[in-house]
C-alpha positions in Angstrom: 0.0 0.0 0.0 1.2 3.1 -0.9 -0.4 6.9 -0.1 -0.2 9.4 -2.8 -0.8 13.0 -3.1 -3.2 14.0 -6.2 -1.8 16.9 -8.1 -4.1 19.5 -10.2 -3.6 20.8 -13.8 -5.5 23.7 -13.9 -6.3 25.0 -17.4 -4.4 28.0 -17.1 -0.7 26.1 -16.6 1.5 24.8 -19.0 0.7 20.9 -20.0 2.7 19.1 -18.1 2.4 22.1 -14.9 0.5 20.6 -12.1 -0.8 21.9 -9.0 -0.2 19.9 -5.4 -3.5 19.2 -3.8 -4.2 18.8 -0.3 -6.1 15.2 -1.2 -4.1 12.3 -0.6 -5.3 8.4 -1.0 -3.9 5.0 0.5 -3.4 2.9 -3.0 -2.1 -0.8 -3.2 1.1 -0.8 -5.4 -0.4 -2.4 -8.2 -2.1 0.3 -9.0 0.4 2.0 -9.9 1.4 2.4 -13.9 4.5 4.0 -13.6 7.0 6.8 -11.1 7.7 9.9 -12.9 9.2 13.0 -11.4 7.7 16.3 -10.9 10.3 19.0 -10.7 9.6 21.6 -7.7 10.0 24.7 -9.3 10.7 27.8 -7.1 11.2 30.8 -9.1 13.5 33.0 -6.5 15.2 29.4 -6.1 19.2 30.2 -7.4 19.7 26.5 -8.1 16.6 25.7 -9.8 15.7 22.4 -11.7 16.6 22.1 -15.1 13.0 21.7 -16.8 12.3 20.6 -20.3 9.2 20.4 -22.8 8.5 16.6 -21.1 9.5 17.3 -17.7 6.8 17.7 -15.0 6.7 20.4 -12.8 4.7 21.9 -9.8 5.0 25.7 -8.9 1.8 26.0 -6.6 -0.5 24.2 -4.4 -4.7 24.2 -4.6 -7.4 23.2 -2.2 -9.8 21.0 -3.0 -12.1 22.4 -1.2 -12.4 25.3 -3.1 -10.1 25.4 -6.1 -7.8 28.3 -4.9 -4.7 27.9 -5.9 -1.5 29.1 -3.7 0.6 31.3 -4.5 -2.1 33.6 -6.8 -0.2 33.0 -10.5 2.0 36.1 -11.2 0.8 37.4 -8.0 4.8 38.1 -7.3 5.9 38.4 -10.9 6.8 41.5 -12.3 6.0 44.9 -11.7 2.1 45.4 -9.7 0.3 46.4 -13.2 1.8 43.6 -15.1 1.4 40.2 -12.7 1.5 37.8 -15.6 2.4 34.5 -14.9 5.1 32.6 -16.5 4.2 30.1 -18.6 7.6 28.5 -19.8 6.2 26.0 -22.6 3.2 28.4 -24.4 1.8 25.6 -27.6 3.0 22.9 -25.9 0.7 19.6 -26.2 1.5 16.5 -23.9 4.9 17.1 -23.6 5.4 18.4 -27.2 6.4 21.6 -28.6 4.0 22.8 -31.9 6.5 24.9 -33.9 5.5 28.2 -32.8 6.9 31.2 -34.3 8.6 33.4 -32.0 7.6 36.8 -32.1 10.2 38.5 -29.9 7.6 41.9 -29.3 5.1 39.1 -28.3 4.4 39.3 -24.3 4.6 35.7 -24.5 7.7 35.9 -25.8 9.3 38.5 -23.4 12.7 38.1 -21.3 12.6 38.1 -17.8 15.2 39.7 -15.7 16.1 38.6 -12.1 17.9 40.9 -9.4 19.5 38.0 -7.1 20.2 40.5 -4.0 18.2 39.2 -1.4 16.4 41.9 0.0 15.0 42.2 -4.1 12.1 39.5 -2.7 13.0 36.9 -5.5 11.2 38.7 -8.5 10.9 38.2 -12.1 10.6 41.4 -14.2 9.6 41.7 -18.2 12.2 43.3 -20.1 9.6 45.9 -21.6 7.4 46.2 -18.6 10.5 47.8 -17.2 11.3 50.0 -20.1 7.9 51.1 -20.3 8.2 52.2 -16.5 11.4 53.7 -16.7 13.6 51.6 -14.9 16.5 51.9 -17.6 20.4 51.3 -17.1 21.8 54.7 -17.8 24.4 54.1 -20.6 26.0 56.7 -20.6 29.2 57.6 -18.4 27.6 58.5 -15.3 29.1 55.1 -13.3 32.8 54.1 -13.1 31.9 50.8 -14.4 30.2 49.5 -17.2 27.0 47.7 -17.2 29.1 44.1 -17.1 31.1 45.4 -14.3 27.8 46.5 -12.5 26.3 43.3 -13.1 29.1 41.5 -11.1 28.4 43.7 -8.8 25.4 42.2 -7.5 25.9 39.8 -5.1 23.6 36.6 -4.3 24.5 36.2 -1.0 24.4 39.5 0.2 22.2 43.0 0.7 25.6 44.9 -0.3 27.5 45.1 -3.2 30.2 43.2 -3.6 33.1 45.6 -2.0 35.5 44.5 -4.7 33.2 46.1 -7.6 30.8 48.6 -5.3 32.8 51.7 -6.4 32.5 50.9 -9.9 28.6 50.3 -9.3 28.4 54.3 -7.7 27.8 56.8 -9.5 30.4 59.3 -10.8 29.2 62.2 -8.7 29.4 60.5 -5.5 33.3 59.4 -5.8 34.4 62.0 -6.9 35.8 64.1 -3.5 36.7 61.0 -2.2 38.6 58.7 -5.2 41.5 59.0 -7.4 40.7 61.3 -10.3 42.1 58.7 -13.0 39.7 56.0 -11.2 36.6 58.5 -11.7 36.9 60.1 -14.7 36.6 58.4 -18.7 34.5 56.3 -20.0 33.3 53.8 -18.3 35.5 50.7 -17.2 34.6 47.6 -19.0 35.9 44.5 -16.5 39.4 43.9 -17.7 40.2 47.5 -17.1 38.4 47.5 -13.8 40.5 44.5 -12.8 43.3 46.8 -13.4 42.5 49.1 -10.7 42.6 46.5 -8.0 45.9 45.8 -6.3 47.9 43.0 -8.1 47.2 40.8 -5.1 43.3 40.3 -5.8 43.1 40.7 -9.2 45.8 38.2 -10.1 43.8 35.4 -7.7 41.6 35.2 -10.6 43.7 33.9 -12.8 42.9 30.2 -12.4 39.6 30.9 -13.5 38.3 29.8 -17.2 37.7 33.1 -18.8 34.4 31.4 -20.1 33.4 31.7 -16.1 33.9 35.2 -15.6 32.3 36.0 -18.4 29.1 34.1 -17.3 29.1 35.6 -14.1 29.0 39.1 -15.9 26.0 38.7 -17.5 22.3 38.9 -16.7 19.8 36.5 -15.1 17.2 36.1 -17.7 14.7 33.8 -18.7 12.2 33.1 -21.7 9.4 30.6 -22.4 10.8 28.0 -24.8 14.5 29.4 -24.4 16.3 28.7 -27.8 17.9 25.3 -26.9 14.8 24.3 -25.3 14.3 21.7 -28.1 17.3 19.7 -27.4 18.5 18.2 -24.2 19.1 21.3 -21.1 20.9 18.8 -19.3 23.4 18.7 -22.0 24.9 22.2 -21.2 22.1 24.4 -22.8 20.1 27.3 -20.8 16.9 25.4 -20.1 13.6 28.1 -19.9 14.2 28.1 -16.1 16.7 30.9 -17.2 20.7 31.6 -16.8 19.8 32.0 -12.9 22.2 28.4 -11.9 24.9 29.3 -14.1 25.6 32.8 -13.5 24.9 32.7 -9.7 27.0 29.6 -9.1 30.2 31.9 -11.7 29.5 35.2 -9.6 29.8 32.7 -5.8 33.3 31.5 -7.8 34.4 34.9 -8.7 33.5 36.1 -5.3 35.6 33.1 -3.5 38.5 33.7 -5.6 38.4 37.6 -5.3 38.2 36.8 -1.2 41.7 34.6 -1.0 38.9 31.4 -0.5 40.5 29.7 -3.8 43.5 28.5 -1.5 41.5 27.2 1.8 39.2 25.5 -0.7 42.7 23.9 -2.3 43.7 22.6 1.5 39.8 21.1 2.0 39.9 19.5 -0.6 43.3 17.9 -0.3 42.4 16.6 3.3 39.5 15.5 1.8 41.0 13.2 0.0 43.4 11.7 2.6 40.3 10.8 4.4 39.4 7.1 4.6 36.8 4.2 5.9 38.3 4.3 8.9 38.5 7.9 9.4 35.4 9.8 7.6 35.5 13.5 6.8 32.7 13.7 8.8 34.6 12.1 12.2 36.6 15.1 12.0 35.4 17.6 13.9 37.6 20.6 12.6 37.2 19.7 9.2 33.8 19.1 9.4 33.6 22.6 10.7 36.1 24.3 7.8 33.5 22.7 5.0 30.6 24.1 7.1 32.1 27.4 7.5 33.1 27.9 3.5 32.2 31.3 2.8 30.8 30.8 -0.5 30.2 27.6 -2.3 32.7 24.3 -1.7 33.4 23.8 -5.1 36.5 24.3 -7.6 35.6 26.1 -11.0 35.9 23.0 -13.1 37.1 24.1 -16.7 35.3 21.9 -19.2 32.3 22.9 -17.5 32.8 26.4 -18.5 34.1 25.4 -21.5 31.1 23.6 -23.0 29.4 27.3 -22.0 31.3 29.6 -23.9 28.9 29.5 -27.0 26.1 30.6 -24.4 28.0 33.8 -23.2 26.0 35.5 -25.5 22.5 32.9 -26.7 20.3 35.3 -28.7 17.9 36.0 -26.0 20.3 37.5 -23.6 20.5 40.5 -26.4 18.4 43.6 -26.5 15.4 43.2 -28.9 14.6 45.7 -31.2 14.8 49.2 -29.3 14.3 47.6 -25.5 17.0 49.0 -23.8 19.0 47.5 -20.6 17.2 47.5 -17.1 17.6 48.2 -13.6 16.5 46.1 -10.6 12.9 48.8 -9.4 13.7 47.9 -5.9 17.6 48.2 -5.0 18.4 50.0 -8.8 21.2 47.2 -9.4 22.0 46.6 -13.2 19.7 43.2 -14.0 
């Protein structure tokens, strides 16, 4: 015997969406057809599931009793005029994509962007509900940095600015009495140049990264319904329509680690790691058990093929300004997005 919990698909989700009920049901075993997986989908999650065109997936949960559905669709999406839900496979029919024409100016079709900081609430934003708003990156030269820099700025983990690019995310104006007047003044710094005004002994701790990385952790988190390699495999190192949000946070945790002097302590875990055994677990040793706990960032080494097999999606299509939509800015903390 087995008890299950019945799932909705209400007819306002994507095909293969479904809805967790409160209803559950003691079933014998035999019953049972087959076990398939339903990704839980969290849309402020930073390491969410890679979802596909015939992956299942539950964002929300319903009652019964009623039919309301928890959270309200789109009821934290986007700006308070907008609210429209995000419906990642639009034409999609038991588990298959109809070839749909994209029409980029389509609100179907729009790009998403995410501010990661956390006191940003986890929200999703439509590129041209933003421009339409107002809440544009100014491209001219009124910041040190450019809009790159700005972006790696924007730290995951943290309701600050990352201190090694904060200066560069200020405004001219405001650094100016305090700040070397070769720092301030110019056009704005694109990241190899901002690199160069940090003292040897940070920037050059980068230098074991794959340039592929900090590349990704430059850009944007975006998302789109039926992402361009959403056709093939997005296990297979393609964006999936759940967005650049895994990649770019997990290359902006690895800049951040390296930038801090972690790279080295991470070296040292990892080779006591190894020299662990059987007979005396990682985890039997209290003081290493407590330097993994205590990482600062993530406990992981950059590995380079990763990166590697991403370099063609440092710049997908998507990530591109459409048209005349111009770059955005984060309507709650003003960060580049």
């Amino acid at each position: 015997m087995r008890c299950l919990r019945w799932f909705s698909n209400p007819q306002s989700f994507s095909t293969l969406e479904r809805a967790i009920s409160d209803q559950s049901d003691i079933l014998g075993a035999g019953c049972l057809k087959e076990v398939t997986r339903c990704h839980r989908y969290r849309e402020e999650d930073l390491n969410p599931p890679d979802i596909g065109p015939n992956d299942y997936f539950q964002r929300y949960s319903v009652d019964f009793e009623n039919g309301d559905i928890s959270p309200e669709p789109g009821a934290f999406t986007c700006l308070p005029q907008c609210s429209r839900p995000y419906n990642p496979f639009p034409g999609a029919k038991k588990g298959r994509l109809r070839k749909v024409k994209v029409d980029e100016f389509n609100p179907i079709w729009d790009v998403m962007h995410f501010c990661p900081r956390p006191q940003c609430n986890g929200r999703w934003y439509h590129r041209s509900c933003l421009a339409q708003a107002g809440y544009r990156d100014n491209e001219s030269s009124v910041y040190v940095g450019d809009r790159r820099v700005r972006l790696l700025a924007a730290d995951p983990d943290s309701e600050d600015l990352h201190p090694t690019f904060v200066d560069f995310a200020t405004l001219r104006s405001d650094l100016e009495d305090s700040h070397d007047v070769d720092q301030v003044q110019g056009p704005s710094k694109p990241l190899p140049s901002a690199l160069d005004f940090l003292p040897t002994s940070i920037s050059r701790r980068l230098c074991h990264l794959p340039a592929e990385l900090v590349t990704i952790a430059a850009q944007p988190i975006v998302r789109r319904a039926l992402a361009p390699h959403s056709y093939s495999d997005c296990r297979s190192g393609v964006f999936s329509t759940v967005g650049t949000m895994k990649e770019v946070v997990l290359a902006r945790r690895l800049v951040y680690q390296a930038l801090e002097g972690e790279h080295e302590r991470l070296e040292q875990l990892c080779s006591r790691l190894l020299q662990s055994s059987a007979d005396a677990p990682y985890w039997a040793d209290s003081d290493l058990r407590d330097d993994v706990r205590d990482t600062i960032r993530v406990f992981a080494s950059p590995r380079k093929k990763y990166w590697q097999d991403r370099a063609s999606l440092s710049e997908p299509d998507f990530l591109r300004d459409v048209g005349q939509c111009p770059s955005t800015v984060c309507p709650q903390c003003g960060s580049a997005i």
